[in-house]
N, C-alpha and C positions, 0 to 999 in steps of 0.2 A: 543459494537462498531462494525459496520458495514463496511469492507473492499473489496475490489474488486483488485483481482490477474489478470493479463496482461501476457499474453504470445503471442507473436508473433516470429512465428517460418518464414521457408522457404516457406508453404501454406496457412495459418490462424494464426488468433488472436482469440485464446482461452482466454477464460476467465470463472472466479471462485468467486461467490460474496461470503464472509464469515462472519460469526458471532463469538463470542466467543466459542460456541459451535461446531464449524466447518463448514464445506462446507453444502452449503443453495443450490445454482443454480449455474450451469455451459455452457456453449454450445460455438458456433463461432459466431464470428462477423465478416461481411462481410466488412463494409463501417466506418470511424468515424463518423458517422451518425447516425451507429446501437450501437455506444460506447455511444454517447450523449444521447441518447435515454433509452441505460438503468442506468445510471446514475440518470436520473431523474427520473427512473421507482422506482431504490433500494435505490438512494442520499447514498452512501458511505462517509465515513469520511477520511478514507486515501487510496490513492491506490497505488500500486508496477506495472511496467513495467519493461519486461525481452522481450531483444529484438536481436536475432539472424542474422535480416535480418538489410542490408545496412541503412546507415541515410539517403537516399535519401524516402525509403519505410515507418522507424522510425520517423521519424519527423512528420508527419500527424496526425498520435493517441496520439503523445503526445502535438501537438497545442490543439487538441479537449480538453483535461484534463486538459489543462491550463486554457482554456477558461470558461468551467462549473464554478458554484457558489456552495461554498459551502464543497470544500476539503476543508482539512486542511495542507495535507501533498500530494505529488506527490512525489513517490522516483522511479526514474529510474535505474533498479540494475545496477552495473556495477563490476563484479567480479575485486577483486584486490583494489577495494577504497570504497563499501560498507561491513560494518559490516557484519557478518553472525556468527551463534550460533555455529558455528565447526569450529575448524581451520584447516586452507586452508595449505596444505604442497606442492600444486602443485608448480615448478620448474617455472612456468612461468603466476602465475593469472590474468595477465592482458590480457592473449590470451582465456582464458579459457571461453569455450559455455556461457554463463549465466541458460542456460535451466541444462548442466550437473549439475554444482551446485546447482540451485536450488534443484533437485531432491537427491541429496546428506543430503541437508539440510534434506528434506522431511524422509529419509530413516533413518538415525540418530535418530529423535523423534519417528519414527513408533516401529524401535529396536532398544531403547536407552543400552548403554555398551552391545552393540552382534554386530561381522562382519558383512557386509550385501555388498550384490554384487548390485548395481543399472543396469538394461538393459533394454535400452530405445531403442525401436524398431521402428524408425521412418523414415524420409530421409535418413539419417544414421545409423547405428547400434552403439550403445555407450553401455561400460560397465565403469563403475564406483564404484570404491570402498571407503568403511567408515568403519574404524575398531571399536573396542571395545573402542577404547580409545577417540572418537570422532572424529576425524581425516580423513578429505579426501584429499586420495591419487592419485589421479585417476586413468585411466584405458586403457580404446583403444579404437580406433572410425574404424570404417569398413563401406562400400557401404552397403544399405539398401537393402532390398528385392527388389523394384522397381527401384533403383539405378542398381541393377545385368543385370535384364531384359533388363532398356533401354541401358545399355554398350555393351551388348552380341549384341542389333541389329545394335547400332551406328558403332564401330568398324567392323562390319563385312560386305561381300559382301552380303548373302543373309538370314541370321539367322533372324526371322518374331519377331514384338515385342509383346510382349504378356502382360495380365492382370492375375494378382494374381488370382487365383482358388478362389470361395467362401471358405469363413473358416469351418472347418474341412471335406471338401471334399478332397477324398483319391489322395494322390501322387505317382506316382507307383517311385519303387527304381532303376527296369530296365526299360528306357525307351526304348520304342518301336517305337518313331516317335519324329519327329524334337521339336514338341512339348511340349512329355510327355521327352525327352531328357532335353530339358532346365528350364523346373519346379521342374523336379528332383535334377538336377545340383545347382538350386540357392537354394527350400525351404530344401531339406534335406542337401545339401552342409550346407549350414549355420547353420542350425539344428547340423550338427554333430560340426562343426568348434564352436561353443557356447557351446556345449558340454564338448568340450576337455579344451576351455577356462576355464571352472567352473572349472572340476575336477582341476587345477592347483592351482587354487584359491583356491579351500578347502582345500587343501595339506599343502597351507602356514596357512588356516585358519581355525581351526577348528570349528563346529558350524556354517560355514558361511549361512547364508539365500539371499534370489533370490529375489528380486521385479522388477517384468516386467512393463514398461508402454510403451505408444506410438500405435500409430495408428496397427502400424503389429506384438503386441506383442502374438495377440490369434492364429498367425502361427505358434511362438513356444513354445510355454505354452505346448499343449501334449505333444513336444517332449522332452521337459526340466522337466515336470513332476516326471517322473522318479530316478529322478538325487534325488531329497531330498524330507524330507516332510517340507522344510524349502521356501516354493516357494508362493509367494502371487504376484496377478496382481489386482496392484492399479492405473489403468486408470489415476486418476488427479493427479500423482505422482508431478508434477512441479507446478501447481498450492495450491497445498500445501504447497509445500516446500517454494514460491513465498510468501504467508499468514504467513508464520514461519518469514520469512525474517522482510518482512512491524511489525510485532508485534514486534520482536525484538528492528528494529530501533525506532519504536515509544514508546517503553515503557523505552529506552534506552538515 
């Protein structure tokens, strides 16, 4: 059976066609144009929407889905009134990202009965926990790398806003210039501040393992390296998780 995962975040609509065997094809989609089109390129039989961003932006890709011939099934997640394969102990599900969870899900099957920390490195910085017992807890959401940058130029009188260094280009630790000042400040601030977060984490958990996703997780991949050999970066973390979801409800 032929699936297609929907993730529309705060930038893009990622998407994940899957088969039983797992993830087939992935990339962005710019327009519901580019949804319709691969629809009829792959003809899915059910698909999953996880949708972060407002219903005025939401509603468009899920008219296209409606309209296509030939689903069976269109489930629009919605944490707190959809099924999911781990139970949810969050205090308040029906606030809860849909993107967190998913990747909860995802992380749970990847290390089923082991801790595992989810850090999703994107708009925001989200850490997300799933213990042994299946169970997620959640975690804590923090401004993203490029969320730091553009606050340090908005709020201030004359601080310049800057673009993320290509990845693993060196960040010096003392900066020397306005520049190498506020690269320092966001990539290694946060670097060490994720740092300190884990170590806490493991203290309650032992065994706990690291999965990074999201667009700026290979800024701190080297410097979270170190920390375990329990650390794996799975790019389509939510699109997976997204697939686990759709299988569930449909074989449910």
């Amino acid at each position: 059976m032929t699936t297609l995962a929907l993730d529309l975040g705060n930038t893009a609509l990622k998407y994940g066609v899957f088969e039983p065997a797992g993830l087939q094809e992935s990339g962005v989609l710019a327009t519901p144009a580019d949804l319709a089109a691969l629809w009829q390129r792959t003809e899915p039989a059910h698909a999953i929407l996880s949708s972060v961003a407002d219903e005025q932006h939401t509603q468009p890709w899920l008219a296209t889905l409606a309209a296509v011939d030939g689903l069976r099934q269109i489930l629009p997640f919605r944490p707190g009134f959809t099924p999911v394969p781990v139970r949810n102990t969050y205090a308040t599900p029906h606030t809860l990202g849909a993107d967190r969870l998913a990747a909860a899900v995802a992380a749970a099957s990847l290390r089923p009965r082991q801790p595992t920390l989810v850090l999703d490195a994107g708009t925001a910085l989200k850490l997300d926990l799933v213990t042994a017992d299946g169970a997620y807890h959640g975690g804590s959401i923090a401004p993203g790398l490029r969320m730091r940058l553009q606050a340090l130029h908005t709020f201030t009188g004359r601080l310049p806003l800057l673009e993320l260094p290509a990845v693993g280009e060196a960040v010096q630790l003392i900066g020397d210039s306005t520049a190498s000042c506020l690269l320092s400040g966001v990539l290694r601030g946060t670097a060490a501040e994720v740092r300190g977060l884990v170590a806490e984490y493991e203290q309650l958990y032992p065994g706990l393992g690291l999965l990074l996703t999201g667009g700026d997780a290979p800024y701190l991949e080297a410097a979270l390296a170190p920390l375990t050999s329990r650390i794996f970066v799975v790019p389509e973390l939510v699109l997976l998780g997204l697939d686990k979801i759709l299988r569930y409800n449909v074989d449910n």
